[in-house]
C-alpha positions as CSV (number, residue, x, y, z in Angstrom):
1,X,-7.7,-5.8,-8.6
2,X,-7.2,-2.1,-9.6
3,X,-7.3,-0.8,-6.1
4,X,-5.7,-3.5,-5.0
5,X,-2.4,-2.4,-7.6
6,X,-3.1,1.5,-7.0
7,X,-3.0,0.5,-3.7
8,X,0.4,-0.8,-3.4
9,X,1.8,1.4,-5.9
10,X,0.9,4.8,-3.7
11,X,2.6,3.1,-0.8
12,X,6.0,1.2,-2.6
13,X,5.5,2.1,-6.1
14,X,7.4,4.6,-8.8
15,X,6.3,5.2,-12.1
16,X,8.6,7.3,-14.4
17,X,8.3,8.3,-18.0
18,X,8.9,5.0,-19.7
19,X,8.7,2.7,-16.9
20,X,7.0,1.5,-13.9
21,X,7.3,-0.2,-10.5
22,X,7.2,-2.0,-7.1
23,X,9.1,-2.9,-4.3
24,X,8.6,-5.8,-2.0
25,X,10.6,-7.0,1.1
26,X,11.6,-10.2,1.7
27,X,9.9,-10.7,4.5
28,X,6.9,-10.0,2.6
29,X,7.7,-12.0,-0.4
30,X,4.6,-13.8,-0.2
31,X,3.1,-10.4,-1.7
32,X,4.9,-10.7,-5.0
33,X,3.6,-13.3,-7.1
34,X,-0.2,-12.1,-6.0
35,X,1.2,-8.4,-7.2
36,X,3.0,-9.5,-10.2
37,X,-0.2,-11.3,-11.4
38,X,-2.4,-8.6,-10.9
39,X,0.2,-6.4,-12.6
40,X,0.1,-8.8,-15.9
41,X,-4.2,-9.4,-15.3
42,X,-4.5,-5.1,-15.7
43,X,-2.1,-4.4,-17.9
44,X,-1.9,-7.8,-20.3
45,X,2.4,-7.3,-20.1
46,X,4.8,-9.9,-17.9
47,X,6.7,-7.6,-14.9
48,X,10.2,-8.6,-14.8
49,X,11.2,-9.3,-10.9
50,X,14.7,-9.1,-9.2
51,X,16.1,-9.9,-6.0
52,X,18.3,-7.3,-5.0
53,X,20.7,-6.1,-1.8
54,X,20.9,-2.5,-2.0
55,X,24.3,-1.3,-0.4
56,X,23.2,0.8,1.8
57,X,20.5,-1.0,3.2
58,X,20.5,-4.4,5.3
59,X,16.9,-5.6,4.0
60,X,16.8,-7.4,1.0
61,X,14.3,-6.4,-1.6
62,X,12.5,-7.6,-4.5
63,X,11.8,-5.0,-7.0
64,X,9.1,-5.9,-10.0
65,X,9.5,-3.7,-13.1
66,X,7.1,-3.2,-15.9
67,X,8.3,-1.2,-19.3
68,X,5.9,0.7,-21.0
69,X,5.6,4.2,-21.6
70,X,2.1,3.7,-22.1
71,X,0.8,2.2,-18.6
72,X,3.4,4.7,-17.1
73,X,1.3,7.7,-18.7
74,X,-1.3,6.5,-17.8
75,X,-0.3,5.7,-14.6
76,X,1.4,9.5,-14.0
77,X,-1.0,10.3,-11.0
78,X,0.5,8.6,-8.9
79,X,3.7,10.3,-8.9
80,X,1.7,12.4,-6.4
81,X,1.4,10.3,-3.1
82,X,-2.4,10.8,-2.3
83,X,-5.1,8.7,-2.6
84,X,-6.7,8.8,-6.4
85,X,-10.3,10.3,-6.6
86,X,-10.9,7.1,-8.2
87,X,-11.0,5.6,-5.1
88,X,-12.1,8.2,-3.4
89,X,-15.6,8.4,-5.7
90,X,-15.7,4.7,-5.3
91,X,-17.8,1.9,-3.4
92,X,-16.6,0.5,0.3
93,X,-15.1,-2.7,-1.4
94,X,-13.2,-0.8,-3.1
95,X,-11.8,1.8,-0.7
96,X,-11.1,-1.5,1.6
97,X,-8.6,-3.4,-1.2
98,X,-7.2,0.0,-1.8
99,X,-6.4,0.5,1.8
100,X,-5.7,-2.8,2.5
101,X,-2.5,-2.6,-0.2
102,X,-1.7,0.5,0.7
103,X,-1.1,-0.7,4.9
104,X,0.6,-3.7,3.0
105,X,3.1,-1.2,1.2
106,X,3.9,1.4,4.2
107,X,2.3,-0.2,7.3
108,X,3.2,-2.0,10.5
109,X,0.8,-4.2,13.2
110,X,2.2,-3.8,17.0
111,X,1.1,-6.0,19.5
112,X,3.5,-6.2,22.5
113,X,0.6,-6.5,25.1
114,X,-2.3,-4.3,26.3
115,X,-1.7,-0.9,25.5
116,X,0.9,-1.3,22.8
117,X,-1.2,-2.7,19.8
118,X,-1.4,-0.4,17.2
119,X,-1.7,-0.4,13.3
120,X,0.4,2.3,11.5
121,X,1.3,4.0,8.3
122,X,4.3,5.6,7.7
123,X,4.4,8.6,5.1
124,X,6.5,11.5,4.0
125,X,3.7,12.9,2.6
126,X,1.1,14.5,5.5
127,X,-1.6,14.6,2.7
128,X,-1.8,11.2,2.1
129,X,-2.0,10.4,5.5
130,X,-4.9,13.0,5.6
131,X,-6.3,11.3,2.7
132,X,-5.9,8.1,4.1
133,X,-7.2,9.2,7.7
134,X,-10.4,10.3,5.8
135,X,-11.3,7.2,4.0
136,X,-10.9,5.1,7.2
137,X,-13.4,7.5,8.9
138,X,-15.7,5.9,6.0
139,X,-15.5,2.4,8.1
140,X,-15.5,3.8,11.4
141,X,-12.2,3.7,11.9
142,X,-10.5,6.6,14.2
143,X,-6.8,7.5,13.9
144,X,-4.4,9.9,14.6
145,X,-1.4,11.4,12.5
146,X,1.8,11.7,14.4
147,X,4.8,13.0,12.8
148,X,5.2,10.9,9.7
149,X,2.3,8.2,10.7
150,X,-1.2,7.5,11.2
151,X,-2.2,5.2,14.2
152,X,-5.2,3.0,14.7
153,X,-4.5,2.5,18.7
154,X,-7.6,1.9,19.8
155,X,-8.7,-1.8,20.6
156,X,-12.0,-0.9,19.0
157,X,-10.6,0.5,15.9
158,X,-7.9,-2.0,15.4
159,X,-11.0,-4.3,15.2
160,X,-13.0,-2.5,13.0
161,X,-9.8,-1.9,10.6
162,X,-9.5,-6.5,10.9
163,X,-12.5,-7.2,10.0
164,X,-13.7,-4.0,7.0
165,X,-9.7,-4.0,5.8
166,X,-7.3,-6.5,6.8
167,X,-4.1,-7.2,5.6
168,X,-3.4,-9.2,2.6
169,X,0.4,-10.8,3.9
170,X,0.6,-13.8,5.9
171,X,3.4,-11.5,8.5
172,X,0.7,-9.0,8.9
């Protein structure tokens, strides 16, 4: 469950001094009470969620906060987007959940035919997608960083990536 959370929160979390939190689109919404429980499972405190229309945006978004200056200390690393060592240091199970929540925050599957299926993950930050690119080496899995994004493109590593990750939404 940890991985699972740290997971999420690398890709569409914040965590500030006396507060932290997620963000979950609508067409994902199938994600938040799953999140929200693990939230209140780790951290033994109730997330307050919202639906909310930002202004600027067309998506609708629900955004689950949790007050606490304590979990947000605690929780500080991951103001910097890379993967914790954590994780890193960790078993295959867990480098799978964490990936698997992290492609849930910041990916998107392709499949418009043969030759345009590809598995991606968007990030401002190259390091992560290093990071990232190096823990799915772990499971065999070969990708390349483009711009902003890693790709899985290959049929064979698409494959590999369904069956040792996987996706934890029903769109995905």
């Amino acid at each position: 469950r940890l991985a699972a959370f740290l997971g999420y929160m690398t890709g569409d979390g914040w965590v500030q001094r006396y507060r932290l939190g997620f963000q979950v689109a609508e067409t994902e919404h199938d994600l938040l009470p799953t999140l929200c429980r693990i939230t209140s499972e780790l951290f033994g405190l109730e997330p307050r969620a919202i639906r909310r229309k930002r202004h600027d945006r067309k998506a609708v978004l629900y955004e689950a906060t949790l007050g606490s200056e304590d979990v947000a200390s605690n929780l500080s690393f991951l103001r910097k987007k890379r993967i914790p060592d954590l994780v890193l240091r960790s078993g295959n199970d867990v480098a799978a959940s964490y990936l698997r929540w992290l492609f849930e925050a910041d990916g998107s599957v392709f499949d418009k035919g043969r030759g345009s299926r590809a598995i991606t993950l968007k990030g401002k930050d190259v390091e992560l997608l290093r990071d990232t690119q190096v823990l799915l080496l772990r499971f065999g899995i070969h990708s390349r960083i483009t711009r902003n994004a890693l790709v899985i493109r290959r049929g064979e590593d698409v494959l590999k990536f369904a069956g040792s990750i996987g996706f934890a939404s029903n769109k995905k």
